[in-house]
N, C-alpha and C positions, 0 to 999 in steps of 0.2 A: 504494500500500500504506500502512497505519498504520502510525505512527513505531513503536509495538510487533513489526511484523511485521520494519519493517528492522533493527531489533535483533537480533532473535531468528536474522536471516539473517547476523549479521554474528558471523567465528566457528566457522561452523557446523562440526561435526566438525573443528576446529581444534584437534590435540593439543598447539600449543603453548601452549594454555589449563591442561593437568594442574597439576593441585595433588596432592600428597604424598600427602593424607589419603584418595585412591582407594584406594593401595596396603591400607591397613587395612581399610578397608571391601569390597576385593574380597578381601581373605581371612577376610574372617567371613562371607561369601557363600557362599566355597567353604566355610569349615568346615564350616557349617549342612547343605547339600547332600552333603559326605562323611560327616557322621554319619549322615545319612536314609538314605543308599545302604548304609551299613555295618548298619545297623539291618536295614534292606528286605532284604539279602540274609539274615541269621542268619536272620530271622522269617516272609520269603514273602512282606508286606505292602508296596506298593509305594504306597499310597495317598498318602502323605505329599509322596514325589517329585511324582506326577500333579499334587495341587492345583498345588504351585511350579510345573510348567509349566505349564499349565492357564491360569495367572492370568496370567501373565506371559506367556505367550502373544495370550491377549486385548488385555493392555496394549499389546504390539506393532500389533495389525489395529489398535487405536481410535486409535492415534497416526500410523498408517498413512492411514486416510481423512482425519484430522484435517490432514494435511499437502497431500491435494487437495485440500481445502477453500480452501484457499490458495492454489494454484494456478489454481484452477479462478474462484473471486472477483476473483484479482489483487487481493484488499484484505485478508483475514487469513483466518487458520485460525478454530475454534471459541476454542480459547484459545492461548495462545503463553507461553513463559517467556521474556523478553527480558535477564530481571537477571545476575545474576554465577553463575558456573558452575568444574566444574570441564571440564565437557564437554557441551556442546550437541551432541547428535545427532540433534535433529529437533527442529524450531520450538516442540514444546508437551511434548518431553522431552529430560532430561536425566541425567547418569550418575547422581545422587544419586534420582531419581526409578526410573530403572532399578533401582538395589541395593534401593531401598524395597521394587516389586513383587516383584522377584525373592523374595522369600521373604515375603511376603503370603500367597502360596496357603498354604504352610506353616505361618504363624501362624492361619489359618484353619483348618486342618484340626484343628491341635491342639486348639482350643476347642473342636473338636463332643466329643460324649460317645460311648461306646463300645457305646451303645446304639440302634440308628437308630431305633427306635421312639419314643425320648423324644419328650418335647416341654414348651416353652417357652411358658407365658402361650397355652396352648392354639396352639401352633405347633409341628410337626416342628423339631426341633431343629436342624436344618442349614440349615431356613430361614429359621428366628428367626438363626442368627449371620450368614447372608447378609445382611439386612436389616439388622441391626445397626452390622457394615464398611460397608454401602453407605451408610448414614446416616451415620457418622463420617467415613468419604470424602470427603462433600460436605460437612462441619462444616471439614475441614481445608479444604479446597480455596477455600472462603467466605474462610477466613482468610486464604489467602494471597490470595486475591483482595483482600481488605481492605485486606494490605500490600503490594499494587503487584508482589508478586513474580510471579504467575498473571493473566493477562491477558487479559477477553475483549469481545469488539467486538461481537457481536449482541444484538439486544434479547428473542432467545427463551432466549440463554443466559446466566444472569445470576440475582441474587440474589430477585425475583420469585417469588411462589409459581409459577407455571405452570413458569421457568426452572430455581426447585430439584430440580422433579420431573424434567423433561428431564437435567438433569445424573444424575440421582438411577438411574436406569432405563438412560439411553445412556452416560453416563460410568463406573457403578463395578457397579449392580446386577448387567448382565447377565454380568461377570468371574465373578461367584459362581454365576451359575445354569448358566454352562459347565460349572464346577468339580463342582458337583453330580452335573450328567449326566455327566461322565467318570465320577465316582467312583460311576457305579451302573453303568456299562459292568459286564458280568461276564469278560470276556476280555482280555487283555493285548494283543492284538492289535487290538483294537476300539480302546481306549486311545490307541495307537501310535500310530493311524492318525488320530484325531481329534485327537490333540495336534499330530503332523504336519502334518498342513493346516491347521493355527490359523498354523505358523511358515512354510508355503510360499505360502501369501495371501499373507503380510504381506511376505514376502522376491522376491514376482514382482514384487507392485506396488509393492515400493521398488526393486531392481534393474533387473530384467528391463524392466518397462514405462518406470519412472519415468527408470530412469539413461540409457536409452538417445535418451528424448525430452532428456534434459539438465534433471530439473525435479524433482531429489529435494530434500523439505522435511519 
């Protein structure tokens, strides 16, 4: 394995790693989510909730395969975060990355406009701000690649034009174009169930399969 990967192993969901600053960060996670909820119910509109899961949902499967990659090479994931944490809980995420997503979809949703018809530089409006996160995405992600903090070993995934796009598409774009198609579902129940299996994917093949082989990453 790359010394990045034996990092990123070393630790792993090791809660004697917590630092303080989780505790404020996980309740501005909750607030955010209690005011949507508290909204959703006066109003009927429940859109806001779906993005947040939605996205964070996604986040979960991409860190999910991104963690057989590893396994499956014995020499690293796509990328890994090896640096200081408050909590590594999987080689290419971590708690501060978690609280990010977690209300991503949310900060997404609010940008689109009330109008689904709009559109943006001759773009539907939902897809112009898809594009937009998915391009800042990879603008942040470059960064921390830059500072040694985001770590990646192959030569398809990398700063490269061919590699920006790959990051661009399989790393952040397709979170938004789930988000999308949820939030054109017409039924709550349609909803449910696609958000459901976004977290019972990602919860078989980390538990179910992975824990039982002994090779969760």
């Amino acid at each position: 394995m790359t010394h990045a990967s034996e990092l990123a192993l070393q630790h792993l969901r090791d809660l004697s790693t917590l630092k303080w600053y989780v505790i404020p960060l996980l309740a501005l996670v909750f607030y955010i989510y209690a005011r949507e909820v508290k909204e959703a119910r006066s109003s009927g509109n429940w859109d806001a909730v779906y993005a947040g899961l939605t996205l964070f949902g996604m986040d979960f499967v991409n860190e999910t395969w991104n963690g057989w990659v590893l396994h499956l090479t014995q020499r690293s994931a796509c990328w890994t975060v090896p640096g200081e944490t408050a909590l590594r809980t999987m080689v290419g995420w971590n708690i501060e990355i978690m609280f990010m997503f977690a209300i991503s979809g949310i900060i997404y949703y609010h940008t689109l406009s009330k109008d689904p018809a709009e559109k943006i530089l001759g773009i539907p409006d939902r897809w112009f701000w898809a594009i937009a996160y998915a391009a800042f995405c990879v603008f942040v992600e470059c960064a921390l690649n830059k500072g040694g903090l985001l770590i990646w070993e192959y030569p398809w995934w990398n700063r490269s034009f061919g590699g920006i796009w790959l990051i661009f598409f399989f790393g952040y774009f397709h979170f938004y174009v789930a988000t999308i198609l949820v939030l054109s579902l017409r039924s709550h129940g349609a909803r449910i169930a696609v958000v459901a299996s976004l977290y019972l994917t990602a919860t078989v093949a980390n538990i179910v399969c992975l824990g039982f082989l002994g090779w969760i990453y």
